[in-house]
Each structure stands twice: as C-alpha cells, then as structure tokens.
C-alpha positions in Angstrom: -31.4 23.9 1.8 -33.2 20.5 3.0 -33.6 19.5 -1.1 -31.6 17.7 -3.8 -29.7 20.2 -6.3 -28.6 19.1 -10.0 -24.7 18.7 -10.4 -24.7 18.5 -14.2 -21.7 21.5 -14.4 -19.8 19.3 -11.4 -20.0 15.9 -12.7 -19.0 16.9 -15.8 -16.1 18.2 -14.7 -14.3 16.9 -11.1 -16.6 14.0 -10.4 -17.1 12.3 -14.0 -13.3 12.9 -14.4 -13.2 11.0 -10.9 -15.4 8.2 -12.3 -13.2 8.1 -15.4 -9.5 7.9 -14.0 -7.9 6.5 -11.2 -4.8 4.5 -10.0 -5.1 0.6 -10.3 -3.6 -1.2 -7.8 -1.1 -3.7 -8.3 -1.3 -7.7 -7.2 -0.8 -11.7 -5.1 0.5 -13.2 -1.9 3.4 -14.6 -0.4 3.6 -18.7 -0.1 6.6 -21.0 -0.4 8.7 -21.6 -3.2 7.9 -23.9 -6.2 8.0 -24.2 -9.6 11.0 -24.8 -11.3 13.0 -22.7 -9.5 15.1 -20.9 -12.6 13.0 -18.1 -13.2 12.0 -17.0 -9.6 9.0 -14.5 -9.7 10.1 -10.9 -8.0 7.9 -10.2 -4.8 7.6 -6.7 -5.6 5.7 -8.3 -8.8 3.9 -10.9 -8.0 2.7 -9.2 -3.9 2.2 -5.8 -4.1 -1.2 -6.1 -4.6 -1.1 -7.3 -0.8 1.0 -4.7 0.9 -0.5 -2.3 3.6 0.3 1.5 3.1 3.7 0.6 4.7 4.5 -1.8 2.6 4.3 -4.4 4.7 2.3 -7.7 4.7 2.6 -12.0 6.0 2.5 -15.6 4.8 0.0 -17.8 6.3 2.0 -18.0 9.5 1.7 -14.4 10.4 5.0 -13.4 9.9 4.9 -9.9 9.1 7.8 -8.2 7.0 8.7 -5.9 3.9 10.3 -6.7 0.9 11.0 -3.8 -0.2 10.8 0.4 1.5 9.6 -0.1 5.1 8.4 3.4 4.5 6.1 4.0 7.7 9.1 3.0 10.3 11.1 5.1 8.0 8.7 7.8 9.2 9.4 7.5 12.3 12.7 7.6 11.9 12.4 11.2 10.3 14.2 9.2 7.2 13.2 12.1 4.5 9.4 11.1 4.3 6.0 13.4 4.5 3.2 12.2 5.7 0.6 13.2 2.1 -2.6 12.2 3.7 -3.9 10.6 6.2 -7.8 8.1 5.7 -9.4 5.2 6.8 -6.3 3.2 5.3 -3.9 4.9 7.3 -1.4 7.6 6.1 0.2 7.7 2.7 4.0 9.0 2.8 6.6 10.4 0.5 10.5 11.2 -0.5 10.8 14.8 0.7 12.3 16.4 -2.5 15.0 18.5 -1.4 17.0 19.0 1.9 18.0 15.2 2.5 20.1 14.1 5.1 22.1 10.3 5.4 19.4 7.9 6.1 19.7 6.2 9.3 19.9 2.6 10.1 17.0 0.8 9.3 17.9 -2.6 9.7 20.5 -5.6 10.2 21.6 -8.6 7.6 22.0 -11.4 9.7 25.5 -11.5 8.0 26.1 -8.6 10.4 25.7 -5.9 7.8 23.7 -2.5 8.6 21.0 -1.7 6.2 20.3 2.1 5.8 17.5 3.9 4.0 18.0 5.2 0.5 20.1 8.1 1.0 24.0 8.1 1.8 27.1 10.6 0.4 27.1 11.3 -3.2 31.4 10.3 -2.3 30.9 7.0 -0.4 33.9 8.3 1.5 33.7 11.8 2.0 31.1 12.7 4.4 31.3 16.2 3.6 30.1 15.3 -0.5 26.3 16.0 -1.0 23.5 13.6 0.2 21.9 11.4 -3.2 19.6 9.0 -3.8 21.7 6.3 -3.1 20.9 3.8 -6.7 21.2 0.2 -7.9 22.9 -1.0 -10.5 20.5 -2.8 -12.1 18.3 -2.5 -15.1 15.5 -5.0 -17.2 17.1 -7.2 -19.9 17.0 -6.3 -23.2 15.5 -9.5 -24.2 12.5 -11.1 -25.8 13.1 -14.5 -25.2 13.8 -16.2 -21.9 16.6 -18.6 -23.3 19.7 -17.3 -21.0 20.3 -16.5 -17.3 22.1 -12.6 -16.4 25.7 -13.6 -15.4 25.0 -12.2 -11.7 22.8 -14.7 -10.7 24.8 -17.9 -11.6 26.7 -18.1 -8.3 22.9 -18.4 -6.8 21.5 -20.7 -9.4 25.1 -22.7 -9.7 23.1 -26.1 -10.9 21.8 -24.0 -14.3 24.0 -23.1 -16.7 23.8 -19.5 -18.7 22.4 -20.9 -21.6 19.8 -22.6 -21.0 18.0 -26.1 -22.3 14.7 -25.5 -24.1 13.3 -27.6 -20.9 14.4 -24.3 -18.7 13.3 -21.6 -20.6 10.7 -19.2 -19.3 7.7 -17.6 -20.9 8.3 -15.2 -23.3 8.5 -11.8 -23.2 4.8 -10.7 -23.6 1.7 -8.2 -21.5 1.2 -11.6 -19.1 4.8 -12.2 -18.7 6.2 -8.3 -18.8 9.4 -8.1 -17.8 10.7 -6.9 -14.3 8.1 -10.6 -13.0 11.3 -12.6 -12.7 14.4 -11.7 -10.8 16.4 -13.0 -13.6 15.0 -10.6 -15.9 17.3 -7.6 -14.7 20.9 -6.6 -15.4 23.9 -6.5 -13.1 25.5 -3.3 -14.7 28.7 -2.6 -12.2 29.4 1.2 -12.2 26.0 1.9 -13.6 24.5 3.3 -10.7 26.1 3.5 -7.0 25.6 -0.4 -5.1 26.8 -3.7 -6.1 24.8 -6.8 -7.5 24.2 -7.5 -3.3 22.9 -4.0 -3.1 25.1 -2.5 -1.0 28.7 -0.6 -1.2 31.9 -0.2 1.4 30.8 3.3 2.3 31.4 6.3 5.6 28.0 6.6 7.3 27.1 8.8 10.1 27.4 5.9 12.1 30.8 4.6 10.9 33.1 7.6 10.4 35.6 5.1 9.4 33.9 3.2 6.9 31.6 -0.1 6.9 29.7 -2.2 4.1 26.3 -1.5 4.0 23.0 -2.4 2.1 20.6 0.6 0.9 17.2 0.2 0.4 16.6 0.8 -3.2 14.4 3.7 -4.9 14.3 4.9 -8.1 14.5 8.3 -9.2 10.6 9.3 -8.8 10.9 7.9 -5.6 9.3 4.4 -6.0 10.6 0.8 -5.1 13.0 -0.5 -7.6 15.2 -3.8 -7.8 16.9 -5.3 -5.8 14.4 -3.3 -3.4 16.2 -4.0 0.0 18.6 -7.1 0.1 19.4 -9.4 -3.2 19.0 -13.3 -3.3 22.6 -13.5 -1.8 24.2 -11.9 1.1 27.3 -10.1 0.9 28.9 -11.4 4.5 28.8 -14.8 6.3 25.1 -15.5 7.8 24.6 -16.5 11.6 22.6 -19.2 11.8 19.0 -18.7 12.5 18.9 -21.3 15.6 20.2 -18.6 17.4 21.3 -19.8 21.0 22.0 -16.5 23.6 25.4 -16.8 25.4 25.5 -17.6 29.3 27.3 -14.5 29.6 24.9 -11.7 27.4 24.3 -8.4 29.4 20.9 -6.6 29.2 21.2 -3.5 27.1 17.4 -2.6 26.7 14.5 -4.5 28.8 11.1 -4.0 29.6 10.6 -1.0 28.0 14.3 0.9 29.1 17.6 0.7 28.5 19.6 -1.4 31.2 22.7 0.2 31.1 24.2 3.8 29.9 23.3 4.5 26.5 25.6 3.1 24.1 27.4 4.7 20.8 28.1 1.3 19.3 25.4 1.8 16.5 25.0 -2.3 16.9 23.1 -1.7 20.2 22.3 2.3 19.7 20.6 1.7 16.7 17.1 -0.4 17.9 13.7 1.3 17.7 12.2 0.9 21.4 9.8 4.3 21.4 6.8 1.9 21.4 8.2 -1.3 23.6 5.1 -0.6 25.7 2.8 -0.2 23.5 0.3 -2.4 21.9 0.4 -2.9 18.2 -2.2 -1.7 16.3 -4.1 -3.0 12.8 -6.7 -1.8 10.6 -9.0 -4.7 9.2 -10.0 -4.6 5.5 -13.5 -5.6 6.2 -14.2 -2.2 8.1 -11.4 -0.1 7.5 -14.4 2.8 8.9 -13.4 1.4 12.5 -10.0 2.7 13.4 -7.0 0.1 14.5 -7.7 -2.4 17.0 -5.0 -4.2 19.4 -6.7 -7.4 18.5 -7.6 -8.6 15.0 -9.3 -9.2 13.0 -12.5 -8.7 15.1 -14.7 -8.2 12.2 -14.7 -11.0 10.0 -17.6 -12.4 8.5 -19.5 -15.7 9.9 -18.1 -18.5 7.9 -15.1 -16.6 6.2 -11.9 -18.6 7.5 -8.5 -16.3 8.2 -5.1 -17.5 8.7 -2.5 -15.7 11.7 -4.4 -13.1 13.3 -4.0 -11.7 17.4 -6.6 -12.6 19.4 -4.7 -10.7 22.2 -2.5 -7.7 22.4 0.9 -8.0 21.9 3.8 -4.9 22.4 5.3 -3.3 19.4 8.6 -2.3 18.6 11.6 -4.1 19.7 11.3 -5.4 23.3 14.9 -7.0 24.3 18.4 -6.5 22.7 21.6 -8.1 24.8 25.1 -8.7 23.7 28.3 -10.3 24.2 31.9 -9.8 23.1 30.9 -11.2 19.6 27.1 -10.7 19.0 24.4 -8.5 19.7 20.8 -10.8 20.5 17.4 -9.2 19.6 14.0 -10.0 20.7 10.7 -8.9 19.2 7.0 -10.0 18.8 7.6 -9.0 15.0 4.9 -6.4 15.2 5.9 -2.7 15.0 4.4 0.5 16.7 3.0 1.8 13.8 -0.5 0.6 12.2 -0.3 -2.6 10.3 -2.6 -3.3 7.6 -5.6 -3.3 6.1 -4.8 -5.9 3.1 -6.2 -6.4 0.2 -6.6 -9.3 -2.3 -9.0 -9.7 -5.4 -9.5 -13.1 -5.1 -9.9 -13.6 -1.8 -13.1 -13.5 0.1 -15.0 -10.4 0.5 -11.6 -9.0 -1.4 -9.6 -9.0 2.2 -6.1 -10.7 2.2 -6.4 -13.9 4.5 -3.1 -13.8 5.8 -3.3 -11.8 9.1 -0.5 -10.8 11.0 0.4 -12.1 14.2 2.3 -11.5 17.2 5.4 -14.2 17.1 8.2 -14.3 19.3 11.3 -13.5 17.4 15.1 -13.9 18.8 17.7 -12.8 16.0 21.8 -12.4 16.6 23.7 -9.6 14.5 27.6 -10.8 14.7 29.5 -7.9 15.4 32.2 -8.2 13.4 31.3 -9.4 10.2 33.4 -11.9 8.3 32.9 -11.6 3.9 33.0 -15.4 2.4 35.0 -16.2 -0.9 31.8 -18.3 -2.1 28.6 -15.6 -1.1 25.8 -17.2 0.5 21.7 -17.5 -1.1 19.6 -15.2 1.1 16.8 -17.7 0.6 13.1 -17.6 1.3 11.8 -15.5 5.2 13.9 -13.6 7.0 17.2 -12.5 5.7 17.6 -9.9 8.3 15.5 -7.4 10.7 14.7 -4.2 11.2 15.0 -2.3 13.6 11.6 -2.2 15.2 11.8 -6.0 15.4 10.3 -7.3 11.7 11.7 -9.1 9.8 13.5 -8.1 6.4 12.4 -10.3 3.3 14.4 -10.5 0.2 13.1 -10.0 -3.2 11.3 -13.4 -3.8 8.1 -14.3 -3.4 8.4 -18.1 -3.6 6.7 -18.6 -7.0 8.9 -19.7 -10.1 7.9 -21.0 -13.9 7.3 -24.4 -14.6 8.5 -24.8 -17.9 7.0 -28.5 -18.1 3.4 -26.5 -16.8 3.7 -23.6 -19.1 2.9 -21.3 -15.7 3.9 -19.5 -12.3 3.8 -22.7 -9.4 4.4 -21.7 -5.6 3.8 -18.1 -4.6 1.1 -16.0 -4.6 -1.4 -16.7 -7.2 -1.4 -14.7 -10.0 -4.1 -14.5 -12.7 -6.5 -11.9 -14.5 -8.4 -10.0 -12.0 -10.4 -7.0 -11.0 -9.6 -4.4 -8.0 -13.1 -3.1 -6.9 -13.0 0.6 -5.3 -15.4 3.2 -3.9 -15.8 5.5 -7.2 -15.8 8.1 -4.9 -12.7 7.6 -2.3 -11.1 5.1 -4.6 -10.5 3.2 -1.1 -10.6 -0.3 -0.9 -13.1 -2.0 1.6 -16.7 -2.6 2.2 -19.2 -1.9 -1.1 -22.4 -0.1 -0.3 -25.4 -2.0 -2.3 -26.6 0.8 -4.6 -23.2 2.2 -4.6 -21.2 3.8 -7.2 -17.7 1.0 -8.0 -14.7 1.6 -10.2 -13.2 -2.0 -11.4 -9.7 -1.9 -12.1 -7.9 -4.8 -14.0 -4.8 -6.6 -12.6 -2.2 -9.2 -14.2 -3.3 -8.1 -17.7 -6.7 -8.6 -17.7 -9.0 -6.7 -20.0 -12.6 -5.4 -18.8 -14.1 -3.8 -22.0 -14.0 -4.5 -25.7 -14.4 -0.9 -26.7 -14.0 2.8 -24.3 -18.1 4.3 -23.7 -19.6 6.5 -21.7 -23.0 5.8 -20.6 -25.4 8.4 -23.1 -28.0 8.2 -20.4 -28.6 8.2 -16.5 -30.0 4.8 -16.9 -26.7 3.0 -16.9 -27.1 0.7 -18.9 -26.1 -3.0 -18.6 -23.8 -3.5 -21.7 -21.4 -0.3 -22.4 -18.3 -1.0 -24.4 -18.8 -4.6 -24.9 -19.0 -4.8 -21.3 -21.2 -6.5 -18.5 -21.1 -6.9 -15.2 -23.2 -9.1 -12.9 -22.6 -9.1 -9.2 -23.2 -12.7 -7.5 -24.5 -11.6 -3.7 -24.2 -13.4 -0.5 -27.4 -15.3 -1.5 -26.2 -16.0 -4.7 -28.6 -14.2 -6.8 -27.1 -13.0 -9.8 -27.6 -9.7 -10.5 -27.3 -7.0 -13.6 -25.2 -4.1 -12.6 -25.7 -0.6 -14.9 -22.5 0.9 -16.4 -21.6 4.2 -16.2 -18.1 4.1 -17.8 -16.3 1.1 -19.5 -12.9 0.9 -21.1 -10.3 -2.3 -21.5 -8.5 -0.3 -18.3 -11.2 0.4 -15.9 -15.4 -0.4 -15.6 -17.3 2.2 -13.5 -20.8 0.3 -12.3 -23.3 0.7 -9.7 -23.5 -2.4 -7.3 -27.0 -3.4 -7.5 -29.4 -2.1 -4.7 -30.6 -5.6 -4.2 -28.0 -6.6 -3.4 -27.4 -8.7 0.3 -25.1 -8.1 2.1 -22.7 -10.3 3.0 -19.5 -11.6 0.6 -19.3 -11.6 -3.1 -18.3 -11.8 -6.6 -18.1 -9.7 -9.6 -17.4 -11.0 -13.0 -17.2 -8.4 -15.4 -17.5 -9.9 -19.2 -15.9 -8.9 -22.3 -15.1 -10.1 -25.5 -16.0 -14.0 -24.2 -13.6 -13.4 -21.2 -14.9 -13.2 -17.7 -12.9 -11.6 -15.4 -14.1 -11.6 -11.5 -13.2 -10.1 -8.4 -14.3 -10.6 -4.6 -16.2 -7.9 -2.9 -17.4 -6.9 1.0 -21.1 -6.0 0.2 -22.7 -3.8 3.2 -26.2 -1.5 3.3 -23.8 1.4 3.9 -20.2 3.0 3.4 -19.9 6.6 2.9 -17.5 7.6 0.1 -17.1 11.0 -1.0 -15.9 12.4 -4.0 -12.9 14.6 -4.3 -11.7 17.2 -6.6 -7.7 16.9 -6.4 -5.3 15.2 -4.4 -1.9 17.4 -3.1 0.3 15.8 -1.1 0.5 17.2 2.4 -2.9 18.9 1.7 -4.8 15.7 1.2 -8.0 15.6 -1.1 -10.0 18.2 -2.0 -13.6 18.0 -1.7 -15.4 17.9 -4.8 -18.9 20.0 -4.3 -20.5 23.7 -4.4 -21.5 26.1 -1.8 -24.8 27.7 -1.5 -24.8 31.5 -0.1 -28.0 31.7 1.6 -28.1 36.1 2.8 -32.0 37.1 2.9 -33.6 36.3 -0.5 -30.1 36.2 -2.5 -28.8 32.4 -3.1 -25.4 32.6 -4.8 -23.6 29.3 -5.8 -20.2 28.9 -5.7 -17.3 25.5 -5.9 -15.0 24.0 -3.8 -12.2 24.4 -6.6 -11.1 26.7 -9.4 -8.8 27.1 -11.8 -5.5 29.1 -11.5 -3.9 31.2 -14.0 -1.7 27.6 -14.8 -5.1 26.0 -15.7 -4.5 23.9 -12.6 -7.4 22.8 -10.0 -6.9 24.4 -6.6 -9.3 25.1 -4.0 -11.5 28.2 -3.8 -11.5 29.8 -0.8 -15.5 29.4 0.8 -16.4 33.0 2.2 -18.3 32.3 5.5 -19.1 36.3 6.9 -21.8 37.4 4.0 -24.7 35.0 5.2 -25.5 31.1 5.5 -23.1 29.3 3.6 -23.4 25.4 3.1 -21.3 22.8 1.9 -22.8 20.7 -0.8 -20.8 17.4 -1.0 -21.5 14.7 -3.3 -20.7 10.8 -2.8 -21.5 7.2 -2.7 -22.7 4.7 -0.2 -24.4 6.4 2.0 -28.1 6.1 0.5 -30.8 7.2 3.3 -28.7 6.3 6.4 -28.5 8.6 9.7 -26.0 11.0 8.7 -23.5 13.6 11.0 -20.6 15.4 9.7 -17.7 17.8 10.7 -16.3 20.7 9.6 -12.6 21.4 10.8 -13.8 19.0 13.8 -16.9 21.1 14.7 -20.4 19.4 14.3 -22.2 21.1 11.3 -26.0 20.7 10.7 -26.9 18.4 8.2 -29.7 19.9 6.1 -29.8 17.2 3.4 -28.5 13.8 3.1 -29.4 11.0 0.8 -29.6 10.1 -3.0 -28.9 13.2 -5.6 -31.8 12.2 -7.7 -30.3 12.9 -11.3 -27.7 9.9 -10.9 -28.0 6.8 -9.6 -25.7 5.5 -6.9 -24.6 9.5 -6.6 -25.7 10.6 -2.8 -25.5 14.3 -2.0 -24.9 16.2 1.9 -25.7 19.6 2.1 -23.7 21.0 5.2 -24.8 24.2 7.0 -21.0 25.7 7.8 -20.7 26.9 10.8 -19.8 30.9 10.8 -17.3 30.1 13.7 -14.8 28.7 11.4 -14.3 32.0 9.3 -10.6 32.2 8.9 -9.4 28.3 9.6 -8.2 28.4 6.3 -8.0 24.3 5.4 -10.3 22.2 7.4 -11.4 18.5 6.9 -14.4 17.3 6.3 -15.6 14.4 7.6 -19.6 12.5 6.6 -20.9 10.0 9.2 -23.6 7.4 7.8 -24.7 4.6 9.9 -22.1 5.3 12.7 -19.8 5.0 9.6 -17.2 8.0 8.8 -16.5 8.7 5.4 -12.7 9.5 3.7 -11.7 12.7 4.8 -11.9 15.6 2.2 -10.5 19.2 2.4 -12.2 22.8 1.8 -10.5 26.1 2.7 -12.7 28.1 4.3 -11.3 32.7 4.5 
C-alpha cells in the first residue's frame, strides 16, 4: 500500500462536489465614521468578512468587541449553544434546537440596562410561559429608491428630514447596494415581533423576578444574526459618561482573581465572568492558523508586512476588577476574554490577514444601578455602547461608513469593493496557500469571477474555463498562469501555481474585462484534506476509501455511504478481517515529511504525496491501527512539514 491509487469513482462524487460548492464568506473592517452620515452602512454588512469564529474583531486601536452574537462567551455561559466542530480556526457553535432555558446576562448598557442572550419568556411577565427566541421588530424596506428615511430613526438623525433632498438620497436599490447595507434600510414594525425599535422590552428575567428593561441580542429564526443584532443606534436609558471617575468610597467585590466579599445576589455584581481572571488570553494568527493560540501575537507575521494593535506580552482574560458604591457598580478589564480570539481574515489585505490585531487595553466602565429612562433617547454612537460581561466591549450596529451622495459611494468604514475570498479546496479554511495547491475563489461585494459555469474536460486544467483566468502575482512578482478546474460567476476552483514563492500575494481572477483580485499567504506547504459531509457535533467527514489488505484478497471500501434517505453518512470501517488503511485525499501537502493520527494514536504512513491523476490532488494512505476496533468516531489528523492538517472523522466498528 506504498503506491498512488486512481479516485475517479470519489472525485466524482464527494470530492468534485467539494471543488464545486462551498460557503462564501462575507466582508470589510471597522474605521471611523464618514460619509455623509444619512445612510449609515450596517456593521454586520459591511465587517463580517472580519469577524473571528466568535464574532468578534478590532479597529486599528485594538479594541476588540462584537457587534452582534458574542457566541463563544455565550458558550461559556451554557447560553443554549453546541459546540459543531472544532479546527485550526477554533470551534464553530450553534442554537441548540429544542430544550431552551432564559438566556443569562451577557452584558451591560452603559445606561444601566442588562443585556441578555436571545432567549427570554414567550409572556414577558410570566416566568412560568415557555422559553422563545426572543425576536425584533424589524424588517427590510419595501423600497427601491433611497428617497425617504424609516420614521424610527428620525429622533437619531434629527437634522434630516423624512423626505429627503435629491442631495441626500442613497444609491439605489441594486446587487452592489442590496438592501439590509444601511441601517436605514429596515422597518420599525411595533408588535411585529417581541422588542422595541431599542431592541429591548420591560420584561421578568431569572434575575429580576419583579421585572426590569432589558436588551436581547437578536437572532432570527434559523438561528443567525439579524437587526438590530445586539443594541440599536440609540439607547433606551440615560448613558454614564465614559470618563468614568471611581468613588472614594467603592468596596472591592471581585480582585485579583476572587471575590472580596460574600458572593452577592445583586445580578449587577453577581453577574461578571471572572472563571479566567488568571488566565492569559489566547489568539490564533491568520498567517499560521496550523500553530495553535499563542499569549502573544501576532508572532508570525511576515518580514516587511506592517500590523496595527497586537500583544507583545500576555495579558489576563476575563474581567479582572468590579467595585461598587451606593449608586454604581465600576468594572475593570484588559478587554480581552478567556476564550480564543481570532484568526481574521480580509481579502484585501496583505497575505489576506486582517491588519487590525487585538490588543490588551485597560478598560474601566460604570453600570448605574438604578437606571433613569430620558424623555429625548440618547445616540449610542460609534465604540463602546456597553460591555459584556467578560470585560469587552459591546458595539452597536454601525460600522462608521455612510454614502456620500456628492461621491456617488461608501466613505469611512471598512472598505468595501469587489473581491475574492481564497480557501483551501479541501478544508475550505482560510489561511496559508500551498504552491501547487488546489484554491476555491469565492466572490465578495457582488463581484463576478466567470462569464459562463465549466468544468474543466481534462486533467490539464486549463488556463481559461468559463471566460475565466486567473494569474497569481508571487512574492517576487512573477506573474503567473494558474489552471482551472471549475469556474462559475459564484466561485473559481484553481491550482496555485507550483512556482510559485512563497511569501505574500495577489490573485486577480479575470472575466468578462473585469479583474477582480484577492490577497493570499503563499507557503511550500499546508495540508488540507478533503471531507465528505459536515454534521454538526460530528464534525467533517473524511472523504477517502479503505483498502482491506487479508493474505492475497484486497477489498476496497469508502469512508461514506448512502442511507435509505439518499443521505451521505459514514460507513462504518471494519478493522478485525486483516490490514485495513485509510486512504485520504487532499491538498497542500505535496512531498513534505508526513505523520498522522488515528483517534490520537500514531498510524503508519505508507503513502503520502501527489495522487498522480490530478494535479494539486495529494493522497495519504494510512495503515489503521487494529487497536482501535470499536472506537466508533475517531479524528483524523495529517502532519506535513510539522504542519497538522483540518481534522476529519471516520467511524471505525
């Protein structure tokens, strides 16, 4: 088993439907406002593209913070997530689907406000009345034309009247300027759904048997971010100032990693997240996600690539000091939480890594303790609006970009402009790109990559497929002709040159006299490996074959099957009737020094390096080991160049 095998029946099946479809991301980054400040771009919009697999990401002066689900702290607060995998990006969660309780409190308005997660009483004041989805009441604008503000946002834009001049419209309606970019493009519909235009409602909690006002983050009904997300553009109560000064006479309740005093009920002190006060915070870089977290980062960045924040020396996590008085409760932070931050992403940026690092800053906010509600509501505004309760800070729904109508574009903000995402064919992971590795090209901000949708009719990609090309610039700037082994206007599959250096670089992919580029990490290696199906709480299943090796009798098997529902599931890999091994097909790996793991036992590696049929494919033929007969699922983990691969899944009876 030390030789190459065809995959023809495979990558016609799990793999080429792997090279064909995948989920874009989404795209920009935070900066301050500009523009003309009518139609104010939605952060959720214009930065997703940004946000780490907690949702989470920072200006250029480190401040990290979520607009919208702080979904990884939410974990921790057992706030009706799963954890759905776990990679080299960190772990991916989920809404749990039935058997919700209240959501606890994730966070503080600095108008004194608690912010829970997204599930309260179906009855706002019966807490006996069934646990929902707590929803908005907003929805998109029936509208074509951007001639008219919604009548909810004219106490925050007070200087613009409803009907606007021709010198304030916005864009129209169109693919570049869909609606759901600007905040002004949604509804207020009061009674449509269960919160008010501030995004929160007068409700019994858990924590307030008797009743308080309190915001909900926002999810729609498949479970994903919707507007106003977390906290609208004004706050409901009376905002403390953000000079905050600590009273002479404020009394430790939590300090240096313990609580000072008897543990509280007053959910204003109770409610902090300390578990990691004495521990170090932790980031993943998106120049070698491969590495693990680090206390410090970035450590990794290429010579001559310039970064803005950053933590050149560990800093504690969680939130580190909380005092009070008879009228305020005082928080300190670094603004860094237990969990891991990062990596970030952005397709314009060098090597495709955000520049904006996060960075350990200290952080002093005061939650009034009893909250006063203004006749004339206050603008949230741009940073912090509140914080939760690890310490970081809550952002509001802008990003700080708005439409020049005088420009006839997006000012302030992150940028925003036709792009391409490029990801590992095989893990469809952001990162490093192996030269001579299979790439899928998504497009972002309504660009288009192809002309025409073509699959390439031989293994010699070729260089123009669907009206398509694609040259990749390298560090040296060479300019080189990439083959094609898919292309559609939606997504480009390619093979990054193998002459490529390594070092930074740019893709342009070109179509239809439109060239549309994209930053990319090159390196000589970066195992990817192809899977077969994702599951949530399973993870992704390995797509490959099994070879039966009992005497003179070779019988070949899959990795999957199909169930009686024509679904893919995994086919259980019998271990006891010989030598079995694993064959596993990916990217990025090439020649390299290669180890691997089954189920977290080293397995022999009797092959590892190109497939021979396809280029850019790679192949690893694993020898299983017979101890693992009956561990049922077990990960499986490929090591090239010190380098370990996305972890796949096989079941093995």
């Amino acid at each position: 088993m030390n030789s190459r095998t065809t995959i023809a029946a495979i990558l016609g099946a799990a793999i080429w439907a792997r090279l064909a479809c995948a989920q874009p991301p989404g795209g920009g980054g935070p900066g301050g406002g500009s523009g003309d400040g009518i139609w104010t771009r939605n952060a959720a919009f214009g930065e997703k593209e940004t946000f780490d697999l907690c949702n989470g990401h920072q200006p250029q002066t480190g401040m990290y913070h979520h607009h919208l689900n702080p979904v990884c702290l939410r974990a921790q607060l057992n706030d009706n997530v799963v954890a759905v995998a776990t990679g080299r990006l960190g772990t991916q969660y989920a809404e749990k689907t039935s058997g919700w309780t209240h959501s606890p409190i994730l966070g503080w308005a600095f108008d004194g406000y608690p912010v829970y997660g997204p599930y309260g009483y179906s009855n706002p004041m019966d807490p006996t009345s069934a646990i929902k989805r707590v929803q908005p009441s907003f929805q998109l604008r029936n509208i074509t034309q951007r001639q008219t503000l919604p009548a909810w946002v004219l106490p925050y834009e007070p200087s613009f009247p409803q009907n606007l001049t021709s010198s304030q419209y916005g864009p129209g309606v169109s693919s570049t300027y869909p609606l759901g970019r600007y905040v002004q493009d949604y509804d207020y519909v009061a009674g449509s759904g269960d919160l008010d235009q501030y995004n929160g409602r007068f409700t019994v909690t858990p924590d307030y048997p008797n009743g308080t006002y309190a915001y909900f983050v926002a999810l729609a009904s498949d479970g994903t971010p919707t507007f106003p997300y977390v906290i609208n553009v004004q706050l409901y109560g009376t905002p403390e100032s953000t000079n905050v000064t600590v009273a002479s006479d404020a009394v430790d309740y939590f300090k240096n990693g313990a609580l000072a005093q008897t543990a509280s009920t007053d959910p204003r002190l109770a409610s902090w997240y300390t578990t990691g006060a004495e521990q170090d915070a932790r980031a993943i870089s998106g120049f070698d996600p491969s590495a693990g977290s680090s206390t410090t980062w970035p450590t990794d960045a290429p010579s001559g690539v310039t970064i803005s924040g950053g933590n050149s020396t560990p800093a504690l996590g969680d939130t580190q000091r909380v005092r009070y008085d008879a009228n305020s409760v005082y928080v300190n932070s670094n603004n860094l939480p237990s969990y891991t931050l990062g990596p970030w992403f952005e397709a314009t940026m060098t090597g495709g890594v955000f520049m904006n690092w996060a960075s350990s800053s200290s952080q002093l906010a005061q939650i009034v303790r009893s909250p006063s509600v203004p006749t004339t509501k206050s603008a949230s505004g741009m940073g912090p609006v509140g914080m939760w309760v690890n310490g970081v800070a809550i952002f509001n729904t802008l990003d700080g970009g708005s439409y020049s109508n005088a420009a006839g574009i997006d000012e302030g903000g992150g940028g925003i402009s036709a792009r391409a995402t490029h990801v590992s064919s095989a893990s469809n992971e952001r990162g490093p790109l192996a030269a001579g590795s299979l790439v899928s090209a998504y497009p972002e901000f309504n660009a288009t990559l192809a002309s025409s949708t073509e699959t390439a009719g031989t293994t010699a990609w070729p260089t123009t497929l669907g009206g398509a090309t694609v040259t990749v610039t390298d560090s040296t700037g060479a300019q080189l002709p990439a083959g094609i082994v898919y292309a559609s206007p939606n997504q480009v599959n390619y093979q990054v040159p193998a002459a490529a250096a390594a070092g930074v670089g740019k893709v342009t992919i070109t179509a239809g006299g439109t060239a549309v580029a994209g930053t990319v990490n090159i390196v000589a290696t970066y195992p990817g490996l192809f899977t077969a199906l994702f599951t949530a709480g399973a993870g992704s299943l390995a797509a490959g074959q099994t070879l039966t090796v009992n005497g003179s009798t070779e019988v070949t098997g899959y990795t999957s099957t199909t169930n009686a529902s024509g679904g893919t599931v995994a086919a259980p890999i019998n271990v006891s009737s010989g030598q079995v091994y694993l064959i596993l097909y990916g990217t990025g790996i090439g020649t390299a020094t290669t180890t691997a793991t089954i189920g977290a036992v080293n397995a022999t590696v009797a092959y590892s390096g190109p497939q021979g049929t396809y280029p850019g494919l790679d192949q690893v033929n694993l020898l299983i080991p017979s101890s693992l007969a009956g561990k049922g699922q077990v990960n499986v983990v490929v090591t090239a160049a010190g380098k370990p691969s996305n972890p796949v899944y096989v079941v093995i009876q």
